[in-house]
N, C-alpha and C positions, 0 to 999 in steps of 0.2 A: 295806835296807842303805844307809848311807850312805860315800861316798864322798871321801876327802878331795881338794883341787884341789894340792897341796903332792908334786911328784916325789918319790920317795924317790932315796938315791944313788945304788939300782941300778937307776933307771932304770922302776920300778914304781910306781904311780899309784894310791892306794889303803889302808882299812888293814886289817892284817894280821886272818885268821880261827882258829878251833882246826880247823874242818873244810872240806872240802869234798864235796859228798853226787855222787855217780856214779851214772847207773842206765841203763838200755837204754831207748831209745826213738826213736819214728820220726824221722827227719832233718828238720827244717826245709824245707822248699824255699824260704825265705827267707833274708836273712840279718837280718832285721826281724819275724821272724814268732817268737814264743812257741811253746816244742817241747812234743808233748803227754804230757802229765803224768798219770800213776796218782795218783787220789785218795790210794790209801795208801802213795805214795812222798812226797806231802807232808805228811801226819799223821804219818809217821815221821819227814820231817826235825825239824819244830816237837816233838815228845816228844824228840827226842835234844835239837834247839836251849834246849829248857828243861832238862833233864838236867845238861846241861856248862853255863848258866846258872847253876846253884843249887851248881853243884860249889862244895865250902871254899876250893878251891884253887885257883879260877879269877881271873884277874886281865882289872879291868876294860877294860886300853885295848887288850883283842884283842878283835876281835867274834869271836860265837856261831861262826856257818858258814854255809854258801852252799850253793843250790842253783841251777836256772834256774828253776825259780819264781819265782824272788824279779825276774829280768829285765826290765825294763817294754816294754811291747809299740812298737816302732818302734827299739828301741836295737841296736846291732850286734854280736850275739849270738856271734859267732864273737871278735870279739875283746872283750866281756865276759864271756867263758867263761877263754879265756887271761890275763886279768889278772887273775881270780880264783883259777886254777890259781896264780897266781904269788905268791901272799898267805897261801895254804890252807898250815899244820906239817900237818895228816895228812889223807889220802885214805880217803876211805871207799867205796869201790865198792859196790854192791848187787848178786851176781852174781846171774844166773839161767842159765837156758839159750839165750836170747836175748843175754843181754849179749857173750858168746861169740861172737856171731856178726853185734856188733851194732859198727861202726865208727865211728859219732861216741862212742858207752861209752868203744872203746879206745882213742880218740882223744884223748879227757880224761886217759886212764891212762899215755898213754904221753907226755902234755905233761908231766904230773906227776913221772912218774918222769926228766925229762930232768933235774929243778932238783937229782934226787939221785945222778948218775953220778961225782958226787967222795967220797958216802958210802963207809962202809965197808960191805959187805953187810948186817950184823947191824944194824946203825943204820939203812941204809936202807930198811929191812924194815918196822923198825916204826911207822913214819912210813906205812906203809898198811895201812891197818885192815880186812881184807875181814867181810862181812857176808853172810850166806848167806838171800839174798830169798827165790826159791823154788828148791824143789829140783833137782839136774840128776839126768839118767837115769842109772843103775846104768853102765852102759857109759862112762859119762866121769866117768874116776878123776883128779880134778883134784886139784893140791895148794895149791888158791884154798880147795877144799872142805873139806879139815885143816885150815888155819889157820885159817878162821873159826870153826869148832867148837872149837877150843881155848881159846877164850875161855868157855867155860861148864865149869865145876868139875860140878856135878853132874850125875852119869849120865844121872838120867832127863828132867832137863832138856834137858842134849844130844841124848839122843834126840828128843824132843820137836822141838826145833830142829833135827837134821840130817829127821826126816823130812814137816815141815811146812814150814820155812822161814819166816823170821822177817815176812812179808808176813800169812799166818795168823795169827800169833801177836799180830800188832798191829790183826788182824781181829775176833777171836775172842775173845770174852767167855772161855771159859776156860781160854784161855793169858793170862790178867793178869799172874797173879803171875810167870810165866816171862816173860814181855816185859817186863815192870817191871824186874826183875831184871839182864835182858839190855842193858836201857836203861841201868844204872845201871854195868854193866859196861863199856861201851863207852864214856860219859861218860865215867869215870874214866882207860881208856887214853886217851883226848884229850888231857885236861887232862896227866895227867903225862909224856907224851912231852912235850907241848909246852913245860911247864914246866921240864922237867929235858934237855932235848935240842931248840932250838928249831930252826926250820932257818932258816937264813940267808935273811934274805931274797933272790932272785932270779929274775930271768927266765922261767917257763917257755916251751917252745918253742912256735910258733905251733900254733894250735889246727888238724888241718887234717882231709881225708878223706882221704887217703894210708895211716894205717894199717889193718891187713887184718886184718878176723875171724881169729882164728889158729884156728879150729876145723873140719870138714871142708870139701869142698863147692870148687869152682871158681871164681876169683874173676873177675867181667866185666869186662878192663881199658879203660879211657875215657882216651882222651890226642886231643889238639887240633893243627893244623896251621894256620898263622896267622903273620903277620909282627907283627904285636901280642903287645906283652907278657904276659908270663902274669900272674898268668891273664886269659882273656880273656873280656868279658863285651861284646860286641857290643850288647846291649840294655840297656846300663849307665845310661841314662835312664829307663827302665819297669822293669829288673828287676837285686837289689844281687847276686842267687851271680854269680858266672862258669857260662857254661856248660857248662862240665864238670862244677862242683861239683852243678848242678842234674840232668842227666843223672845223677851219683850216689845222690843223695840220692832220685831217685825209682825206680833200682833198689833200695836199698837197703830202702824200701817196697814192694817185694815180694818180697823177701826174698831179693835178689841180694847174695853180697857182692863188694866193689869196689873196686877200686884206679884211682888216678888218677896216670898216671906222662907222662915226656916221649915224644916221637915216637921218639926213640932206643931206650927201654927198652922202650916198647910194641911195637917190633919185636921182640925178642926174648923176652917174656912172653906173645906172641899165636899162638906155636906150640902151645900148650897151654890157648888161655883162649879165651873168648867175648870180642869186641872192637869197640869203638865207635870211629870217628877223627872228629872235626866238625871241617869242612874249610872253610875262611874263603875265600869267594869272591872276595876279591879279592887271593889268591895268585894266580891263573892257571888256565887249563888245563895248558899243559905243566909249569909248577911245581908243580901237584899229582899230576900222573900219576907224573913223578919221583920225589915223596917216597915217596908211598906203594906205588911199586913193590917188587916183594920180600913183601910182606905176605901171610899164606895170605886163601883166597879167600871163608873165611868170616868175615873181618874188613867190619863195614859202615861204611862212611861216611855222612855226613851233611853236605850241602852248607846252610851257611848265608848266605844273602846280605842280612842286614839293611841293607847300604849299597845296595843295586842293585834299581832300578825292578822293577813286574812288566813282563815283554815284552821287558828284556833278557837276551841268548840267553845271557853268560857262565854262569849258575849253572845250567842245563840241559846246556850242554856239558861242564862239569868234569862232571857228573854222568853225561853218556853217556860220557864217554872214559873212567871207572871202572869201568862196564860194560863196557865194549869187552874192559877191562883182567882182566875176570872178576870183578870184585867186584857183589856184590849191591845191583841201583841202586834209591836212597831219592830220590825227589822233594824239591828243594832247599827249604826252609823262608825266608820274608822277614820275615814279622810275628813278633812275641813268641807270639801265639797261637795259631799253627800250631808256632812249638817247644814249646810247653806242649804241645800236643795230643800233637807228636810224639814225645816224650820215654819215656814208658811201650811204644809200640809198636814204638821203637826198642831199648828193652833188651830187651823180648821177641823181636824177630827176630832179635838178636845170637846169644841163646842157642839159640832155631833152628837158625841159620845152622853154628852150632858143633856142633850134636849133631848135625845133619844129615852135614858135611861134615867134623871136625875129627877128630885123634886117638883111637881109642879106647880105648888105653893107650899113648898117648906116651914114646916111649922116651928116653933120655938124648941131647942133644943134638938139633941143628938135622937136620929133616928135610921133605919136599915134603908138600905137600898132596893128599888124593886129588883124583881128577879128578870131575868132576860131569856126571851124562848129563842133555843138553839144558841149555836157557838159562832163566832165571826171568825174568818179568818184572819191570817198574820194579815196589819197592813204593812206593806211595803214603802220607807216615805225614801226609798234613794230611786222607783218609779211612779212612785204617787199612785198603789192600786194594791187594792184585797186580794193575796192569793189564798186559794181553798183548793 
């Protein structure tokens, strides 16, 4: 895809698409790193991208459509995602049952649907195209799952497509003629929304992890303590997420879902949740004991002291007076490579920490947390193990 260097008025950089392709897949831990892609989510974008190509009614100075495929490897993927959101007349998601429970998907979907909050329902509607990838379980009666199949007129086609899911069908030598079809079908609504209802171009909202899986399951909240702006990426030399976003994105590879909210709300959403705080060592000790008091005790911190020497005692203290404090003590982290390391064994002992100690059916409003017999020791996440 190419790029124009020429602002547009609303402030969008770029030129405009028929589509943009949505699918579930594992989180970057970059913000430079290429996300990994299903072989047949990019065969299906290229047959749709020739489909709405060859359309009668296609007009030349919109391009085709986007995917992240198309992103070159070193570009800054979180904001070449949002200014393509911002370009794209119709969204095409590819649901599955992962996409559901997959946060940077609804992440896309829900930048998207920001550019359409002045629509009228019925207009904004059709400005998102769902596609029904693979199947969801009998037990989740969605109404993503109607509207995709409504696009296919005959029965037994439909059939077809509600009980294979259109990722087979672009598989499988004898769903041709059904996938051709379905291709041909979906082209057409492109082109003619776009043609006969185009959306205006602007803004969409910044691409971010903040949105939640909306489908069962407990979300791990991760919020940050820090006199540094947000977000804050303390190893902003060696590594481009913040580290909160990266702590996300490698829960989210194991299939935690997660929200990344302030120190404010995270107090209040960690009555009920599994919870991470990464606590910036050059707050203090007494300023972090402060903030993070009140918090139940299965909330864990994570002292990071990228500014401070090994042998200085600040980032062992804030971490023993969190202990003192009852919280579960993690060995402070100073290199990039010990928070890589730490990052996976930290979301795993959050969620621990939370089944062990947390709600079992949390009741409405703010309540104490149980008490816990005996003291755990420090975990250690730079070897992934309890010393006592």
């Amino acid at each position: 895809m190419t790029w124009s260097d020429t602002p547009s008025p609303a402030g969008v950089v770029g030129q405009e698409t028929y589509f943009f392709l949505s699918y579930a897949h594992s989180v970057p831990l970059s913000d430079a790193a290429r996300p990994d892609t299903d072989y047949w989510v990019g065969q299906f974008f290229h047959d749709l991208a020739r489909a709405v190509r060859d359309h009668p009614r296609r007009t030349a100075e919109i391009e085709v459509g986007f995917f992240d495929g198309q992103v070159n490897l070193g570009a800054d993927l979180r904001r070449t995602l949002t200014d393509a959101l911002s370009l794209a007349h119709v969204f095409v998601p590819l649901y599955s049952p992962n996409y559901f429970r997959n946060a940077w998907a609804l992440g896309e979907r829900e930048s998207f649907r920001s550019r359409l909050a002045r629509l009228a329902v019925g207009r904004a509607e059709r400005h998102v195209l769902p596609v029904l990838w693979m199947p969801l379980p009998s037990w989740e009666d969605r109404p993503e799952t109607v509207q995709a199949l409504e696009l296919v007129r005959d029965p037994d086609d439909r059939a077809d497509y509600a009980d294979n899911g259109l990722r087979a069908l672009c598989k499988l030598s004898a769903y041709r003629t059904q996938y051709l079809s379905l291709l041909a079908a979906l082209a057409d609504r492109i082109v003619t929304v776009t043609e006969t209802e185009p959306l205006a171009r602007s803004r969409a909202a910044a691409l971010t992890s903040r949105p939640i899986p909306d489908g069962p399951g407990t979300a791990l909240v991760v919020t940050t303590l820090t006199a540094e702006r947000a977000p804050w990426r303390p190893y902003g030399d060696q590594h481009q997420l913040a580290v909160a976003d990266y702590v996300t994105a490698t829960a989210e590879r194991l299939g935690l879902p997660t929200r990344v909210v302030e120190l404010a709300e995270a107090r209040d959403r960690a009555t009920s949740s599994p919870a991470v705080v990464l606590v910036d060592a050059g707050v203090g000790v007494a300023a972090a004991r402060v903030a993070l008091d009140g918090l139940p005790q299965w909330v864990v911190p994570l002292v990071i002291a990228a500014d401070h020497a090994r042998g200085e005692p600040t980032p062992e203290e804030i971490a023993g007076t969190l202990q003192d404090a009852r919280f579960p003590r993690v060995l402070p982290v100073r290199t990039i490579d010990e928070f890589e390391r730490c990052a996976p064994l930290l979301v795993t002992e959050a969620r621990k920490q939370f089944l062990r100690h947390g709600p079992v059916d949390p009741p409405e409003g703010p309540h104490d947390p149980k008490p816990s017999l005996g003291s755990a020791g420090p975990f250690d996440a730079r070897r992934g193990k309890a010393e006592r």
